[in-house]
MDTraj code that builds the backbone (N, CA, C; nanometers):
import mdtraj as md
import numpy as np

residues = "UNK UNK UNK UNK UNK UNK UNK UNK UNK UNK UNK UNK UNK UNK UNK UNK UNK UNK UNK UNK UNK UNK UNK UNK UNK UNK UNK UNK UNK UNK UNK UNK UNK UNK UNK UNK UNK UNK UNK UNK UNK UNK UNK UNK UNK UNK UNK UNK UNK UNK UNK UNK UNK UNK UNK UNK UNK UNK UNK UNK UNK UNK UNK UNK UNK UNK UNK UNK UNK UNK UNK UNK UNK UNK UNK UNK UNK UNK UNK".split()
xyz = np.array([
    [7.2502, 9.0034, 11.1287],
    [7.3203, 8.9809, 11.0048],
    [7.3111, 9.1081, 10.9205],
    [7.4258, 9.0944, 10.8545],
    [7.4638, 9.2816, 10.7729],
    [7.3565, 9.2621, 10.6569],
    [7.3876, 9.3404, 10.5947],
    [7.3341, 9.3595, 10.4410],
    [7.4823, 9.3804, 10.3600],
    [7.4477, 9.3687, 10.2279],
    [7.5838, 9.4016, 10.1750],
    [7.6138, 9.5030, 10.1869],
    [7.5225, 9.6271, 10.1295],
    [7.5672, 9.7484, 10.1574],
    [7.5818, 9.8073, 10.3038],
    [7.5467, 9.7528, 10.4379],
    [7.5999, 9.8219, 10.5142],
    [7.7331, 9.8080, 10.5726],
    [7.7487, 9.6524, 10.4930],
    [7.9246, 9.6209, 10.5498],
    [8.0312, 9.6797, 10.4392],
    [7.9434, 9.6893, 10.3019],
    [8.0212, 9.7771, 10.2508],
    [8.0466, 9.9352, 10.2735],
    [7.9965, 9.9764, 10.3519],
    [7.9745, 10.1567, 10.4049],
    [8.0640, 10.1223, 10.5170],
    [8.0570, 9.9979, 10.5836],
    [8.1302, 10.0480, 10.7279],
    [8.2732, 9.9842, 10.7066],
    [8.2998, 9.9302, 10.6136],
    [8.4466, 9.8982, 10.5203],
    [8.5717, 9.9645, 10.5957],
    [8.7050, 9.9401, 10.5583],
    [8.8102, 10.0822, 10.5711],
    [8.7993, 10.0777, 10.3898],
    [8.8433, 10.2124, 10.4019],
    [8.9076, 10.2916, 10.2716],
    [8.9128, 10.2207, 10.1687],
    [9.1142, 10.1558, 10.2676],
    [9.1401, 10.1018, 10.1935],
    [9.1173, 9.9834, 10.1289],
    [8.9964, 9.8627, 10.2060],
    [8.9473, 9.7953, 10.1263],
    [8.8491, 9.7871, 9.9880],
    [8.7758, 9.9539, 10.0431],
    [8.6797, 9.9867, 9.9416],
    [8.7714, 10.0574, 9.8116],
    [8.8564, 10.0992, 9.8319],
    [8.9134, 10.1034, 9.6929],
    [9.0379, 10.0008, 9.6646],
    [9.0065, 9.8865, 9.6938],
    [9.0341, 9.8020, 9.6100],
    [8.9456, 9.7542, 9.5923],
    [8.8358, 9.7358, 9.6081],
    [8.7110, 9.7040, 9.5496],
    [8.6831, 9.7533, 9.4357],
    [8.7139, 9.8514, 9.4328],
    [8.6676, 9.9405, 9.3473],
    [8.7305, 9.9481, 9.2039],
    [8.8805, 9.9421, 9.2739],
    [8.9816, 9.9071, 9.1000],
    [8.9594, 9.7832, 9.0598],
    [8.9417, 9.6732, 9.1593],
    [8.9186, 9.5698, 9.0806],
    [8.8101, 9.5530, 9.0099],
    [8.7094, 9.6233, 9.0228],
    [8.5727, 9.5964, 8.9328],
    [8.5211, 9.6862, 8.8381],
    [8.6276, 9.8287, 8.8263],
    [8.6646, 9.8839, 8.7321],
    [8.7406, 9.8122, 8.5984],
    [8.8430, 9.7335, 8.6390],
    [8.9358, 9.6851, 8.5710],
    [8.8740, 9.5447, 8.5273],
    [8.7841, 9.5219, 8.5610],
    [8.6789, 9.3788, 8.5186],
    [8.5666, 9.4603, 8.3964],
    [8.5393, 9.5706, 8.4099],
    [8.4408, 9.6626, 8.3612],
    [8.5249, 9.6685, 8.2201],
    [8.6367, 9.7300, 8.2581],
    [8.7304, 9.7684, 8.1195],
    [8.7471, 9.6478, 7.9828],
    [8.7804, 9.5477, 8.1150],
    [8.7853, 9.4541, 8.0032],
    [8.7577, 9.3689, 7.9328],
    [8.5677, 9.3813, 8.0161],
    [8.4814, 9.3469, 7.9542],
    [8.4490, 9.4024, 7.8431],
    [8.4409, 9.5269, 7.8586],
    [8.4069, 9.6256, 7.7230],
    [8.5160, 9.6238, 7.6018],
    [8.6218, 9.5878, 7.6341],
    [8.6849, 9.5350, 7.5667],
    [8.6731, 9.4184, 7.4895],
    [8.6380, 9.3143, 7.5228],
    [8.6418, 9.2360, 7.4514],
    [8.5229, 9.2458, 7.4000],
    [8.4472, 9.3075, 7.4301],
    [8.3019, 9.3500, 7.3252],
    [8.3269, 9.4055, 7.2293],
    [8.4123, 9.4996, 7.2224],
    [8.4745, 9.6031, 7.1162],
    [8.5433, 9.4754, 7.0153],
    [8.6138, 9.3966, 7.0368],
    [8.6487, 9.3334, 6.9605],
    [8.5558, 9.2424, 6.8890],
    [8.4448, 9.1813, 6.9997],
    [8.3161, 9.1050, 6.8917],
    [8.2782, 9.1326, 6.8430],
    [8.2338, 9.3371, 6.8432],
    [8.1939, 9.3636, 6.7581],
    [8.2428, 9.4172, 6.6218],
    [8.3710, 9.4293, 6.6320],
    [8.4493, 9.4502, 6.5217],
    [8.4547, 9.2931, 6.4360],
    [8.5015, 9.1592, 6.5179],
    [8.4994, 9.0721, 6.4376],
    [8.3268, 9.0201, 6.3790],
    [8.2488, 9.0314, 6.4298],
    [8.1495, 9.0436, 6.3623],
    [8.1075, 9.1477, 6.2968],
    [8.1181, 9.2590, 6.2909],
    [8.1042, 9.3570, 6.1798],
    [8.2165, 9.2863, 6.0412],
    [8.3272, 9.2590, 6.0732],
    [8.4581, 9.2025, 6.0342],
    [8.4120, 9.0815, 5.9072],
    [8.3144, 9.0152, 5.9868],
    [8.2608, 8.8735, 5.9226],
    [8.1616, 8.8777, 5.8208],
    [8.0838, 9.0093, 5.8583],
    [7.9639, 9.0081, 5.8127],
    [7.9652, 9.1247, 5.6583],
    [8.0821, 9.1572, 5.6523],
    [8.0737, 9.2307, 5.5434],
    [8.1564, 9.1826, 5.4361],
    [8.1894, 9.0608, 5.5073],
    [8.2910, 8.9160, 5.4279],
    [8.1709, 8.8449, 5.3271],
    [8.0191, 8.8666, 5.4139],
    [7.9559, 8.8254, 5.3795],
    [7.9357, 8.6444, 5.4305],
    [8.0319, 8.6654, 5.5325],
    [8.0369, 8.5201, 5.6054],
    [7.9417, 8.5070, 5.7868],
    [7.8056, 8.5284, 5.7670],
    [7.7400, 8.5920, 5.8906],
    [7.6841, 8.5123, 5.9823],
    [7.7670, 8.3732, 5.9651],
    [7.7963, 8.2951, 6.0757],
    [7.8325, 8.3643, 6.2568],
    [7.9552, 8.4352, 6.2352],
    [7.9440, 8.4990, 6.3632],
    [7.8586, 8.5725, 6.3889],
    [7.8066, 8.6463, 6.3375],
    [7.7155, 8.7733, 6.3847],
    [7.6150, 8.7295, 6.4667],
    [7.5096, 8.6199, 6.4774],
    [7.4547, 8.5263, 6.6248],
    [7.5201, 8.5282, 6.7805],
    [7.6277, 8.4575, 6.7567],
    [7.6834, 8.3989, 6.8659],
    [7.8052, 8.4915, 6.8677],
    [7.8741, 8.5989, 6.8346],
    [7.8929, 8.7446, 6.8469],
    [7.7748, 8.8209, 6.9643],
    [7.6787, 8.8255, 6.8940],
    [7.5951, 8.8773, 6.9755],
    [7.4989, 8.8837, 7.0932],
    [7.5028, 8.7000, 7.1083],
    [7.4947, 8.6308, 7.2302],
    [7.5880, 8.6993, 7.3283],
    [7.6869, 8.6189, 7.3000],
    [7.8184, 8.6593, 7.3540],
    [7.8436, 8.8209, 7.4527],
    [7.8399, 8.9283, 7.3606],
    [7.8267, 9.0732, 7.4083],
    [7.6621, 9.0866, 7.5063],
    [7.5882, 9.0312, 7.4711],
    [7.4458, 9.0376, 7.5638],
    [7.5077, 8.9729, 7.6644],
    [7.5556, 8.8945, 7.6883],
    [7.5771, 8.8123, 7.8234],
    [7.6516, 8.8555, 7.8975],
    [7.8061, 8.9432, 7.8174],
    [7.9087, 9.0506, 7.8805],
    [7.8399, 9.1603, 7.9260],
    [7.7427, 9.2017, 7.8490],
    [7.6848, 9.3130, 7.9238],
    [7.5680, 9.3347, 8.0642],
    [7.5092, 9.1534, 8.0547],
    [7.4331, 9.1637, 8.1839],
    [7.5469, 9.1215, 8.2920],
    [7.6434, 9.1009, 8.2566],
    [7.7737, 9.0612, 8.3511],
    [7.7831, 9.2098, 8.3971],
    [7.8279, 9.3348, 8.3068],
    [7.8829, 9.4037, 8.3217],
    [7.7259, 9.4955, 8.3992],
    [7.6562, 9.4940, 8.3935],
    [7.4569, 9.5355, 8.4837],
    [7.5461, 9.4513, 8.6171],
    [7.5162, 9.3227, 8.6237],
    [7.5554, 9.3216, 8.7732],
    [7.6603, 9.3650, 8.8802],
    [7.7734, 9.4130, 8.7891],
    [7.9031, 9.4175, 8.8380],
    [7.8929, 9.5727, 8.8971],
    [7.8526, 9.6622, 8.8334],
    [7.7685, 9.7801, 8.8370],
    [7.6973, 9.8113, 9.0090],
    [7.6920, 9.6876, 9.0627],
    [7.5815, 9.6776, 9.1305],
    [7.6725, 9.6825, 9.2616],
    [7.7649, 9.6449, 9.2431],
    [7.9066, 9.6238, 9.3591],
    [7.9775, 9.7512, 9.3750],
    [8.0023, 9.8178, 9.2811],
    [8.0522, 9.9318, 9.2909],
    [7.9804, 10.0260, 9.4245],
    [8.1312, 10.0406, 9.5241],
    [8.1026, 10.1161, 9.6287],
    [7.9928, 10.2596, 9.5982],
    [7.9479, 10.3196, 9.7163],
    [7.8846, 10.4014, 9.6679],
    [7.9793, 10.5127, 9.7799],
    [7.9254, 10.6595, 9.7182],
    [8.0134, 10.7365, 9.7683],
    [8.0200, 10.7717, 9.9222],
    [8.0744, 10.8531, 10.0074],
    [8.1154, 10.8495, 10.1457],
    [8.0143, 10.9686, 10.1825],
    [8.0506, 11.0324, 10.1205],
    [7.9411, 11.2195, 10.1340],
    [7.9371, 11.1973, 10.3008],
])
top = md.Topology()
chain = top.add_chain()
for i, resn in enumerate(residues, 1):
    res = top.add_residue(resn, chain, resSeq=i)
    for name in ("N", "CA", "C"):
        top.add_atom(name, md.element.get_by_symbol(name[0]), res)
traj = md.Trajectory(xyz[None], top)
């Protein structure tokens, strides 16, 4: 039985880069919508309404250990 990474090394190409855009493009728009929590909670909190700013920040912690594992898939190079 493989490991992940050795079936990912012995891949073609072209599967590994679609691997690759797709978890780029999961990356992007994760960070994206972080950019926006943190604008609407910056947004909220100078409303003086700092209800979101918690669960804002839940929220982006949880996108970002999403975005730690996803990290983890990303092919590695051919060299």
């Amino acid at each position: 039985m493989s490991t992940f990474r050795r079936a990912q090394s012995q891949a073609h190409p072209n599967k590994t880069s679609t691997l690759m855009l797709a978890i780029i493009v999961l990356l992007i728009l994760n960070v994206t919508i972080q950019i926006w929590l943190l604008y609407s909670g910056l947004n909220n909190a100078l409303a003086h309404n700092s209800g979101i700013a918690f669960p804002a920040f839940i929220a982006s912690l949880v996108i970002f250990i999403i975005n730690c594992w996803l990290l983890y898939y990303l092919p590695r190079s051919r060299q």
